[in-house]
Each structure stands twice: as structure tokens, then as C-alpha cells.
C-alpha positions as CSV (number, residue, x, y, z in Angstrom):
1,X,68.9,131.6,88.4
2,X,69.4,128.9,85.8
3,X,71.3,125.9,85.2
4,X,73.7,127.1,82.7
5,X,76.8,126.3,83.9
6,X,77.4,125.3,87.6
7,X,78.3,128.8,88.5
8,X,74.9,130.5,88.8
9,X,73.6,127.7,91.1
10,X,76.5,127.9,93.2
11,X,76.4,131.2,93.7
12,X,72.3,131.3,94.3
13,X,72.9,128.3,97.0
14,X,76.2,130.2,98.4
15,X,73.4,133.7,99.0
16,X,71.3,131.0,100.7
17,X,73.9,129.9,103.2
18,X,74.9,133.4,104.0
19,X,71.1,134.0,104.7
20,X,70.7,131.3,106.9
21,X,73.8,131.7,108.8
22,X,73.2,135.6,109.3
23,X,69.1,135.4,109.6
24,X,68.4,132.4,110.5
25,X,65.0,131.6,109.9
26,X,64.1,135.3,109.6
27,X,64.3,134.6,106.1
28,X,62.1,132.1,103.6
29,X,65.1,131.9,100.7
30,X,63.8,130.1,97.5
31,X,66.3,129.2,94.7
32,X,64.5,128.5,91.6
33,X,65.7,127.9,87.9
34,X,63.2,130.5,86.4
35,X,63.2,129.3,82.7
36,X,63.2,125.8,83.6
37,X,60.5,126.1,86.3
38,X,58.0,128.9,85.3
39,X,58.2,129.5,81.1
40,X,56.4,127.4,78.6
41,X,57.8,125.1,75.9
42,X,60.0,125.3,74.3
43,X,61.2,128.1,76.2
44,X,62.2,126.2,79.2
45,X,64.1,123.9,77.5
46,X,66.8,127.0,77.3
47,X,69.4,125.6,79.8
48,X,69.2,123.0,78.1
49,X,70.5,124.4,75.0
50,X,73.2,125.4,76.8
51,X,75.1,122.4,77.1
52,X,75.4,122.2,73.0
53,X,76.4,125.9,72.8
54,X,79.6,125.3,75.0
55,X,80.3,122.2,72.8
56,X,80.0,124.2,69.7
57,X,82.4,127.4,70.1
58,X,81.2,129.4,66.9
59,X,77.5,129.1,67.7
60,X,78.2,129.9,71.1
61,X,80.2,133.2,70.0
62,X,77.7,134.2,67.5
63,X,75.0,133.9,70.3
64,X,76.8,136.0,72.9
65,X,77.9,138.7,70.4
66,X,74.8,138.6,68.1
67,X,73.2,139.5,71.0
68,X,75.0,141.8,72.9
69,X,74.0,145.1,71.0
70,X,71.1,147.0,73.7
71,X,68.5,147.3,71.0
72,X,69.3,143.3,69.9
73,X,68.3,141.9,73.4
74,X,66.0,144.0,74.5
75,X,64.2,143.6,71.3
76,X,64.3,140.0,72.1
77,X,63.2,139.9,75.4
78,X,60.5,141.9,74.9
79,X,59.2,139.4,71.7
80,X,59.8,137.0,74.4
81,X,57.6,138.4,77.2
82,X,54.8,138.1,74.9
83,X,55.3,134.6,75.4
84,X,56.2,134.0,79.0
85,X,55.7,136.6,80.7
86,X,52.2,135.4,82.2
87,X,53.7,131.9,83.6
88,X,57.0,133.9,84.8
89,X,54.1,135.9,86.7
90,X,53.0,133.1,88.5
91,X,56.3,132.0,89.2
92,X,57.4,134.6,91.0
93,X,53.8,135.8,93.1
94,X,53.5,132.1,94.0
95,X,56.8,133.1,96.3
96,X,55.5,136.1,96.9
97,X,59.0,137.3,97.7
98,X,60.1,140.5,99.6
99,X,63.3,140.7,97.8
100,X,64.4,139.0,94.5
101,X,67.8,138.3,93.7
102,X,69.2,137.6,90.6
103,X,72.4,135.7,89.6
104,X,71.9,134.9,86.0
105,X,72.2,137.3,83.2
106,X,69.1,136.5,81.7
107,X,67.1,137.2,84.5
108,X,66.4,140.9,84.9
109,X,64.8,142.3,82.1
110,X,61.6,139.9,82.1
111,X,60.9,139.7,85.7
112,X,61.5,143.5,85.8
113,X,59.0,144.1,83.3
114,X,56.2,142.1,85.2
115,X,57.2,143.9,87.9
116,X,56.8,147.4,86.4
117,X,53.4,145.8,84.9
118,X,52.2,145.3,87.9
119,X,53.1,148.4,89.9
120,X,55.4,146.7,92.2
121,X,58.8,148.2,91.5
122,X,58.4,150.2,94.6
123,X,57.6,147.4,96.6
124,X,59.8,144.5,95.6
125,X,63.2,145.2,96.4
126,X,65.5,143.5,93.3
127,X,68.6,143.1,92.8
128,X,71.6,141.7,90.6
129,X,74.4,139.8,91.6
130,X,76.5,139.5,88.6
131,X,79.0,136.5,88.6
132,X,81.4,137.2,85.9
133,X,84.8,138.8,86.8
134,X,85.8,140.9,83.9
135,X,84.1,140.4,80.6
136,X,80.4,140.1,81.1
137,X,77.1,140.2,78.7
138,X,75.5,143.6,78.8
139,X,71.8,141.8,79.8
140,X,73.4,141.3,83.1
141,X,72.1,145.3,83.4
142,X,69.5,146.8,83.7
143,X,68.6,150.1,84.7
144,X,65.3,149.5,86.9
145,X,66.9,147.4,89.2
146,X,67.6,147.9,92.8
147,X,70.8,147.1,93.5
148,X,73.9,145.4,91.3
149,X,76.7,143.7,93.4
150,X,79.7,143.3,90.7
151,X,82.6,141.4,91.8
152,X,85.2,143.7,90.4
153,X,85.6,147.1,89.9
154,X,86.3,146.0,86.0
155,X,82.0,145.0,86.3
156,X,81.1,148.2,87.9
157,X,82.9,150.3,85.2
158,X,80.6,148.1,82.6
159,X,77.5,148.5,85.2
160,X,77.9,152.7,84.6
161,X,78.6,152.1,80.9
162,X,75.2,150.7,80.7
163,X,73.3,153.5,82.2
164,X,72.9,152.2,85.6
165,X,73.9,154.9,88.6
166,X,76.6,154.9,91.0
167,X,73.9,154.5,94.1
168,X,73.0,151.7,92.2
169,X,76.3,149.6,92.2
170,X,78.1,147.8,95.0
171,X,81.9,146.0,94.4
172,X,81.6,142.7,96.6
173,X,83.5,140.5,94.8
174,X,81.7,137.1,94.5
175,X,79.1,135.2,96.7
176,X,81.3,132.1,98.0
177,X,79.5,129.4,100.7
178,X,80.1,130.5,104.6
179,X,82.1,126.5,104.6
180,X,85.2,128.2,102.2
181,X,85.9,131.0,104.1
182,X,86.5,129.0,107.9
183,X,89.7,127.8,108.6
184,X,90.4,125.0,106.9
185,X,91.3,121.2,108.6
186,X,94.7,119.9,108.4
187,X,95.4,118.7,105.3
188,X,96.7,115.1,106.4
189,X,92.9,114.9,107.6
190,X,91.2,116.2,104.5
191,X,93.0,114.1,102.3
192,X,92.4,110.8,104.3
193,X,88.6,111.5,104.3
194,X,89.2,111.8,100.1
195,X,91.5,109.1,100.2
196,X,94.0,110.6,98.4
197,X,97.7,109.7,98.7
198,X,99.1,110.7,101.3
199,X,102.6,112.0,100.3
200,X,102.5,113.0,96.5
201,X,101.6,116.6,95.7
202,X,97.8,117.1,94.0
203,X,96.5,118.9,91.2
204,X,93.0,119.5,90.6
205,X,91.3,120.1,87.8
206,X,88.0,121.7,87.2
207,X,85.6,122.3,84.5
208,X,82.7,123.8,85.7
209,X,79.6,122.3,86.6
210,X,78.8,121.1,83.5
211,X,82.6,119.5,82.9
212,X,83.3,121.8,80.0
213,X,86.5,122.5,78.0
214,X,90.2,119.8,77.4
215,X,89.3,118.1,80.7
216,X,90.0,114.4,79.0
217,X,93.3,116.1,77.0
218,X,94.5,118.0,79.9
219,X,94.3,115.0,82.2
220,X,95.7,112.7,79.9
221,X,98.5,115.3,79.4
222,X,98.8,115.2,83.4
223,X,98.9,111.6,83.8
224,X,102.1,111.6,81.7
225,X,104.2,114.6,83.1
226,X,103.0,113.2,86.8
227,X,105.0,110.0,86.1
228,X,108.6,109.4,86.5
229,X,109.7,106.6,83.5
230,X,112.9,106.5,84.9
231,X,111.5,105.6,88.8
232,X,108.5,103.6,87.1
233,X,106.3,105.4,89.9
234,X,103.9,108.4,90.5
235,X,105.2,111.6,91.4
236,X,102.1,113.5,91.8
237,X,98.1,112.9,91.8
238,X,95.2,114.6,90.4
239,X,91.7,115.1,91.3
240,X,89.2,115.8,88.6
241,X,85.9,117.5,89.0
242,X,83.7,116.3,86.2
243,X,80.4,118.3,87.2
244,X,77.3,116.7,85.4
245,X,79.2,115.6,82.7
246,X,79.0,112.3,83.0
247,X,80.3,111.1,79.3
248,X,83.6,112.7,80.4
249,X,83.4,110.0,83.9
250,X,82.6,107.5,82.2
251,X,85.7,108.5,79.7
252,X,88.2,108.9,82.0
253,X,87.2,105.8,84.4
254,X,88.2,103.7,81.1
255,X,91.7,105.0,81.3
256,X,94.3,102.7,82.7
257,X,96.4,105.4,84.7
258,X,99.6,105.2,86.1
259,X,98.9,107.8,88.8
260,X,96.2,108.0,91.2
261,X,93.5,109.7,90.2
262,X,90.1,110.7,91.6
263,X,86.9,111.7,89.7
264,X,84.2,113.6,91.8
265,X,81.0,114.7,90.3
266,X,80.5,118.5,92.1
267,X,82.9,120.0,95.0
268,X,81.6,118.6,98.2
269,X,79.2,116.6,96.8
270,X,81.4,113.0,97.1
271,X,83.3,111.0,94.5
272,X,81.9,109.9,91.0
273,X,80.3,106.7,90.5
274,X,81.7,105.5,93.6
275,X,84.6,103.5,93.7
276,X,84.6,103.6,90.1
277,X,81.6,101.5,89.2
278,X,81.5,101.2,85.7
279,X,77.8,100.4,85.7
280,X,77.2,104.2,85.8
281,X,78.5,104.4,82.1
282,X,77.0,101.5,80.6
């Protein structure tokens, strides 16, 4: 995987979990940001790059469609091998992994290649687990590769239209953590432990993991509709899930609100800069 987003990650740690809940400790299960952890500069400065892209919606565009042509990436990626594909090498045998699962759509045609290199197709079982629900980038395919799990059928059409095989494609819908799908605790609990109000309806908003998109507009935009001028009180609340963004925090902790609100950094990982230290920001 890579840290592009906080969807790839989550999805990679979500595979683990099922592992360990299903196998216990039948299974060794390594997640591992490839470019960051086993290319050379300034290659594995990539995910960083990522963050600007987002930020910047017609360079972002013109890299997902400038690229999206088969003989465009796969042109690339081979120039790129050239490159990387000895420390990617090393990366991967220093696991020396049974299965390899990836979650990102830059991650097949590389460490495919290798593989091929090194006569271990037959050996190695890989496989894709593609984590966009309609719309996806045709690198997520590749022909070579074991299996592909596509959430929707909407993917597997898009799988075949790439050139994989039907034997080759599984609908699964997405990897989600083993903790979503039990039952969930009473509500009046879960929202003590948050401390949350306990009366006034919630909204939450998300942005990914890396707190993209109108987050600061949209909340704004929340605080006033979730306030009653005429009452002069709250009529609703809203959680915000920031992700790693922590200008956005830091923003949105400076805001005088007339509603309660709550800024956590990633689901279940606790609230952001804790009782709303300001010393985080400065």
C-alpha cells in the first residue's frame, strides 16, 4: 500500500484484522508503504506529492487522465523499474511473503515485473484488492495477477475491460475492520465515552485521511444551520474527522462555535489535540 489518502491504509490494516481474527497467528501479515519504504529518492517521496495534487484539482486531473491511456502507464512504469526495481526487490524478499496483497493502484505492475524477473509468478500467490467503488484508474489491473477482489460489479466490468479473465475476478465489496461489522453499543454509551451531547442529533463529517475537500466551508456552513437564532441555542452537533490535516485542526479549533463540536484526528484513533490544546497549532 501507500499513504495516499487514508483509504489504502485502512483497507491494508482492515485485511490484517480479518487475518488475525480468522488465522490467528497462522499468519505473519506485514503492511508496508512500498514507495515510501523500499524505492530510492526521489521516488519515495511520491505519497508525499500527493497531498499537493488533491490541493491542486487541475494538476491532479491532468495526472489521473494523462496517465490513464495502457501504453501511457505502462510506458512509465517500466522507465520507472529501471530505477527502483532493485530496492523494490529487496523490499519485498526481505518479507519473503507467501502471498502479496495489493490495495493501491500503483502497486501491481512493478512488483509483478520483479516477480516475473525472477521466476516466481508461480510461486507467489498475488493479488489486488481494488478500493474504489465505481470510477477507478486502469493501473489498478493488471493481467499477471492472481486474483482481483473489486467491490462492485461496476469494477469487475472495468477489471474484464482491461483484459483480465473472469477466473481472475472476485465481487467482495470493500475490506472493512472485523470492530464495524459487530453489533454496535448503545448509543447513550458511545456517545458519553465521546463526550458528546447527549440529547441533540449529530452530524459527522469526514474528509479522508488526509482531511481533504470544503471541510472548514462545510462546517462553518453547519455551525449556522445547527443554530436556532430565535432559541439562542444549539439544535444539533457535529463531529469532524480532520485525518492528518492538521492545518485544518488547528483552523477550526480558532472558531468560536455556537454548537458543540468535536475534532478527532482518525476514526478510533481519539480526539484532536486533546481538549483543544492550542499548543498543537502554534
Amino acid at each position: 500500500m501507500s499513504d495516499t489518502g487514508g483509504g489504502h491504509r485502512a483497507s491494508a490494516e482492515a485485511i490484517k484484522a480479518a487475518f488475525m481474527e480468522e488465522f490467528g497467528d497462522d499468519y505473519q501479515v506485514f503492511v508496508t508503504d512500498l514507495w515510501s519504504d523500499h524505492t530510492p529518492w526521489p521516488f519515495n517521496q511520491l505519497p508525499k506529492s500527493y497531498n499537493f495534487l488533491v490541493k491542486h484539482g487541475s494538476l491532479w486531473r491532468m495526472t489521473y487522465y494523462g496517465t490513464a491511456p495502457r501504453v501511457i502507464h505502462q510506458s512509465n512504469f517500466a522507465a520507472t523499474s529501471t530505477f527502483i526495481a532493485r530496492e523494490v526487490a529487496k523490499g519485498l524478499m526481505k518479507y519473503q511473503p507467501d502471498i502479496i496483497i495489493s490495495v493501491h493502484p500503483l502497486m501491481q505492475h512493478v512488483p509483478l515485473r520483479i516477480l516475473r524477473a525472477k521466476g516466481l509468478l508461480e510461486k507467489i500467490v498475488f493479488t489486488t484488492v481494488v478500493t474504489d467503488l465505481s470510477t477507478c484508474h486502469p493501473t489498478w489491473f493488471h493481467k499477471l495477477v492472481t486474483r482481483c477482489y473489486c467491490p462492485t460489479a461496476e469494477v469487475a466490468k472495468r477489471a474484464m475491460k482491461a483484459g483480465l479473465k473472469q477466473s481472475q475476478i472476485k465481487v467482495y465489496g470493500l475490506p472493512v475492520r472485523p470492530s464495524f461489522v459487530k453489533p454496535v453499543r448503545p448509543k447513550i454509551e458511545l456517545r458519553r465515552e465521546l463526550g458528546m451531547d447527549q440529547s441533540l442529533p449529530a452530524v459527522l463529517l469526514m474528509g479522508g485521511g488526509e482531511g481533504m475537500g470544503p471541510i472548514e466551508a462545510t462546517a462553518r456552513a453547519l455551525g449556522d444551520a445547527l443554530y436556532d437564532e430565535n432559541l439562542g441555542e444549539p439544535i444539533g452537533q457535529v463531529l469532524i474527522i480532520c485525518g492528518r490535516n492538521k492545518k485544518l485542526a488547528c483552523k477550526l479549533l480558532s472558531i468560536d462555535w455556537k454548537i458543540p463540536v468535536q475534532l478527532h484526528n482518525l476514526i478510533g484513533k481519539g480526539i484532536y489535540l486533546q481538549n483543544g490544546g492550542m499548543h498543537g497549532c502554534l
